[in-house]
C-alpha positions as CSV (number, residue, x, y, z in Angstrom):
1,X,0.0,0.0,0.0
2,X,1.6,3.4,-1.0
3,X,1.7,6.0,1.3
4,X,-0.2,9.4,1.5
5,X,1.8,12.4,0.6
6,X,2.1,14.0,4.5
7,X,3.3,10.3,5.4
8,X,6.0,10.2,3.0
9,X,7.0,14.0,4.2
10,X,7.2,12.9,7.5
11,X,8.8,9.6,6.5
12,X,11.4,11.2,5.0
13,X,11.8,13.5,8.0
14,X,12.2,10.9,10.0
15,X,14.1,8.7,8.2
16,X,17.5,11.2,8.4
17,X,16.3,12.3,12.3
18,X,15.5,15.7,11.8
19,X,12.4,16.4,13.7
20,X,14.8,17.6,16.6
21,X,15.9,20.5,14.5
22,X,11.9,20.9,13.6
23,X,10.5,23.4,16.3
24,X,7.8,26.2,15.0
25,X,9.5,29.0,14.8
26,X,11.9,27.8,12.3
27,X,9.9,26.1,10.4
28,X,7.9,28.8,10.1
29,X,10.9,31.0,8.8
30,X,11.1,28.1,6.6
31,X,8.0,28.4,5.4
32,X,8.2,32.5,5.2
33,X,12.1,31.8,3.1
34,X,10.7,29.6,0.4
35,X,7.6,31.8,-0.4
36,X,9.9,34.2,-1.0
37,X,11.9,32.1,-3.5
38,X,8.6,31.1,-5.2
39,X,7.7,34.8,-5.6
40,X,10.7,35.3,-6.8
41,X,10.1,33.5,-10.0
42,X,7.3,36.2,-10.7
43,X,9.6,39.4,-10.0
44,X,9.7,41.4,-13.2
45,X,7.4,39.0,-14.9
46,X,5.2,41.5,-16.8
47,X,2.4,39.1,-17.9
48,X,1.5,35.6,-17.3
49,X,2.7,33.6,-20.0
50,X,6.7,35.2,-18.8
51,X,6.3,32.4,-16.2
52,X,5.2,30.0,-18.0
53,X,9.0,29.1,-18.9
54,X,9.5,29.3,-15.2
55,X,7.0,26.4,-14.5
56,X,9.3,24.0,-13.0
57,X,10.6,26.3,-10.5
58,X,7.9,27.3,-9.5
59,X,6.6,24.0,-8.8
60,X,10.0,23.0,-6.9
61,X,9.5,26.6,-4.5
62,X,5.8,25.7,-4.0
63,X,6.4,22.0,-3.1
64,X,9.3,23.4,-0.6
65,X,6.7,25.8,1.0
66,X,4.1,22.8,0.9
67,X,6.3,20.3,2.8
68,X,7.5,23.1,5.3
69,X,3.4,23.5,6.0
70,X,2.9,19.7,6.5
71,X,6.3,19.7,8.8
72,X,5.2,22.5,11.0
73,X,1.5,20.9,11.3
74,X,3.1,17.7,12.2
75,X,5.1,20.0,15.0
76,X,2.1,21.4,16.7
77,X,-0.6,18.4,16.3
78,X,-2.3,20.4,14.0
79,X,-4.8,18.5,11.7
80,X,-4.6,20.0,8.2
81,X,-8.0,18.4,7.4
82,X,-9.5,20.3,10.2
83,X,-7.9,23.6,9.8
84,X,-8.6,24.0,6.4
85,X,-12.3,22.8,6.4
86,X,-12.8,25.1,9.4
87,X,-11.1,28.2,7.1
88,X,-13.0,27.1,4.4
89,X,-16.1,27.4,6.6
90,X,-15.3,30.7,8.1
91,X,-14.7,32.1,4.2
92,X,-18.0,30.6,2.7
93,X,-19.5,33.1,6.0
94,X,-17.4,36.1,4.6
95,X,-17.9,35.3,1.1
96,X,-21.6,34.7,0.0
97,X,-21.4,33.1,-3.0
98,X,-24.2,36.2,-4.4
99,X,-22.8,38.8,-2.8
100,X,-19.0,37.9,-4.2
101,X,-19.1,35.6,-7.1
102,X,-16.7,37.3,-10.0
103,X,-16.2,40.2,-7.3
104,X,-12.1,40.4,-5.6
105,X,-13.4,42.3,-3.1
106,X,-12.4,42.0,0.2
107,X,-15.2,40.7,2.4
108,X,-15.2,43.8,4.4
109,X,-15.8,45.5,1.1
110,X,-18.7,43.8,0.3
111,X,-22.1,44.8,0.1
């Protein structure tokens, strides 16, 4: 049986013991590093389609921001499941679909 993906980030975590050097605060400077390094990939990008030749690094920054997520999770028992279905939640509140469909308002903004 193969693995789910938070599994195998964990797995490999474990695997070279570094859930000792895995405390929140640098993982979230992790997490706050590698965003940058994906947006970097869109500085001076004047369109969309400049990017498009930058596709696999973007994907490499956005899995490294991905994993650093699951790894601080893991490092405070948080549940992604649960977080993000309560978020979603609290955003279907904020954003009625009639009051903000093909609207980027803020919710605060909104009618």
């Amino acid at each position: 049986m193969e693995m789910n993906i938070i599994e195998r980030v964990l797995k490999f975590r474990d695997d070279r013991n570094w859930r000792q050097f895995h405390n929140p605060k640098d993982l979230a400077i992790s997490i706050s590093l590698e965003a940058a390094e994906l947006l970097e990939n869109f500085q001076w990008s004047g369109i969309d389609t400049e990017v498009a030749e930058k596709a696999n690094e973007i994907q490499e920054e956005l899995a490294d921001v991905l994993i650093y997520c699951i790894l601080l999770a893991d490092s405070m028992n948080i549940d992604i499941d649960d977080i993000i279905r309560s978020k979603l939640e609290k955003n279907e509140e904020k954003y009625k679909i009639e009051k903000c469909y093909g609207n980027k308002k803020k919710y605060t903004e909104l009618e």
